[in-house]
Every structure is written in C-alpha cells, then in structure tokens.
N, C-alpha and C positions, 0 to 999 in steps of 0.2 A: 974675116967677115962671116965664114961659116960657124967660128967660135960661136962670136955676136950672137948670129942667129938662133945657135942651138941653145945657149945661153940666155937668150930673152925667150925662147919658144919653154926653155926648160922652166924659166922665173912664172913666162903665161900660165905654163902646165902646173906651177905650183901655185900662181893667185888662183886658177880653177878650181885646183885640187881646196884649196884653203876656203875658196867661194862657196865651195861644195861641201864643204866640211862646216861651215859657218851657215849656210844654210840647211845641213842637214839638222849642225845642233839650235839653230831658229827651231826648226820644225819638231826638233824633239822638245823644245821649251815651250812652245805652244801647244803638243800635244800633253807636254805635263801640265800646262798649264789650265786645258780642257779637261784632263784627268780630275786635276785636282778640283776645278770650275764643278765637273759634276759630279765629284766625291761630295764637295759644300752643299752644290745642291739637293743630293742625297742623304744628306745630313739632315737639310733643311725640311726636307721632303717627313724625314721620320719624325724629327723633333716636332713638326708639325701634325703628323701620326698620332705620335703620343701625345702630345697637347689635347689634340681633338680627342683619342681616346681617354684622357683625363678628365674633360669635357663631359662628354659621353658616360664614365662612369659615377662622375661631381652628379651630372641631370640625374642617373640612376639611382641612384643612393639617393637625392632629394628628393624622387620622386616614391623612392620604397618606404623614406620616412613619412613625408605628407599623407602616401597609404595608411604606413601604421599608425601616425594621427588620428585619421580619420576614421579606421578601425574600432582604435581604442576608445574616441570620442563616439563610435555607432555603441560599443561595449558599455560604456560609459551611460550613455541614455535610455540603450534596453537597461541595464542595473536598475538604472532612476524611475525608469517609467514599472518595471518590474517591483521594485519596492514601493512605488506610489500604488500599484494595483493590490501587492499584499497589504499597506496600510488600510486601501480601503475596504482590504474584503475583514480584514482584522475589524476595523471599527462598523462596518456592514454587522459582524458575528455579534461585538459584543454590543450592539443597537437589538439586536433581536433576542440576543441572552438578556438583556436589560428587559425586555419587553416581558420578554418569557417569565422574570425571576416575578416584572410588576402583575404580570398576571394568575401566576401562582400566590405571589400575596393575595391578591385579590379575591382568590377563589379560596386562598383557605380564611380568609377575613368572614368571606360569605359562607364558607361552611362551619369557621366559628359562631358565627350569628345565627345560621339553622339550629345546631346547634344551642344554643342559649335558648332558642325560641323556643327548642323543643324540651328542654328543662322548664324553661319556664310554665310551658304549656303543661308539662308534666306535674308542674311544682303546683298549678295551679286545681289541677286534676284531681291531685292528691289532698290537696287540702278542699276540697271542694266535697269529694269524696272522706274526710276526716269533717265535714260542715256536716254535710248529712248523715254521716254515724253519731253524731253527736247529736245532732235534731233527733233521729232516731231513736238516740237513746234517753235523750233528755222528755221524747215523747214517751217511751218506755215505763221509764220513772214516774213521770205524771200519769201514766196509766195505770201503772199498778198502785201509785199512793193514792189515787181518784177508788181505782178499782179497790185497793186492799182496805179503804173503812169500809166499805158493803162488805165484800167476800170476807173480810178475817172474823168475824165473831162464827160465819159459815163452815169457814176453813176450819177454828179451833174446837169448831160443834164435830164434825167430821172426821179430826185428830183424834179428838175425845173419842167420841162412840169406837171407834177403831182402834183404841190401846190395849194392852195387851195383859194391863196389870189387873189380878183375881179384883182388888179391892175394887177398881174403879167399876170392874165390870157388873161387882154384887151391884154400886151407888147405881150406877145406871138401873139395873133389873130394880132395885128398889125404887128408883125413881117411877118407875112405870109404872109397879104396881100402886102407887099412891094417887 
C-alpha cells in the first residue's frame, strides 16, 4: 500500500509537474502570442506612420506645386501686364512721334509757304522795281527825244563853235565878220 501510495503521489507529482509544465508552456504561448500581438500592432502602428507620412509629404508636394502654379501664374501676369504696359508706352511714343513727325510737316509746309510768299513778294518787288526802271527810262527816252528836237540844232551849234579844226574855226571868224 505504501508502494500505491508513493506511486500515485509520484504519478500526482508528475500530472503537477506536467500541469506545470503545460501551463507554463500556455503562458509562454500567450506571451508569444502578446509578443507577436504587439510586434503586429507595431507594425501596424509604423505602416500607419508611413502611410500618414506618405500623406503628409503627397499634401506637401501638392501643396509646393499649387505654390509654383500660382507663382508662375503671378510671373505669368506681371509678364502680360508688363508687356501690355510696354505696348502701351511703345504706341503712347509712336502717337507722339506721329504727332511730332505731323507737326514738323506742318511747320516746314508753313515755312515753305513763307518762303514762296517771300519770293514771291520778292519776285514782285523786283519786277515792280524793273516797271519803274523802265517807266524811268522809257520817261527818259521821251525826254530826251521831246528835249533833243529843241536842244540838238543848240547842242550841234555849240559842238561847232567848240571844234578844234584851223578850217572850221577860219568859217566861223569869217562868219562873223560878214
């Protein structure tokens, strides 16, 4: 009986031992299993990480392009508004070089036309001045053909007596005496 007893105490002491052994390896399969539990979750945790900073740098870069969009599109519009101010200062210049080129026409129009007037005036001057030399002279003419019947038998009398030749002067001295 004492056999028995040590014998079933020994079989207890080994279901204990086995209890023990089987519950230790529970607990080590559970703590593997919370191991592994929150390796996953730590997995979970990063993937989510990265995700989010995938996210995170997806927004950033969308957000640095819509910048340089909108950049490009301010660059874009100063250009346009910058070219639309040189077209107008361009047709602005050549409005008033236009202006400028019609007003020096105009003024040398008008200082060709002084000009003519004062040839003309000149031209008029002159012949006006060649009217009255010519009255002048055409009065001239009729003064001396008016004058020269009177004075030439005068004049020829006074050539005479004033010659220089012996004969004419004897005819004169003889004229006298007679």
């Amino acid at each position: 009986m004492i056999l028995l007893a040590v014998l079933l105490l020994v079989v207890l002491l080994l279901v204990v031992i086995l209890l023990v052994v089987l519950l230790l390896v529970v607990i080590l399969l559970v703590v593997l299993l919370l191991v592994v539990l929150l390796l996953v979750v730590l997995l979970l945790v990063v993937l989510l990480l990265v995700v989010l900073l995938l996210v995170v740098i997806l927004l950033v870069v969308i957000l640095l392009v819509v910048i340089l969009l909108v950049v490009l599109l301010l660059v874009v519009l100063l250009l346009v508004v910058l070219l639309l101010v040189v077209l107008l200062l361009v047709v602005i210049l050549l409005v008033v070089l236009l202006l400028v080129v019609i007003l020096l026409v105009v003024l040398l129009l008008v200082v060709l036309l002084l000009v003519v007037l004062l040839l003309v005036v000149l031209l008029l001057v002159v012949l006006l001045l060649v009217v009255i030399l010519l009255v002048v002279l055409l009065l001239v003419v009729i003064l001396l053909v008016v004058l020269g019947f009177y004075w030439l038998p005068v004049l020829m009398c006074i050539l005479h007596n004033f010659s220089l030749n012996p004969f004419t002067m004897y005819l004169q001295d003889s004229n006298r005496g007679s």
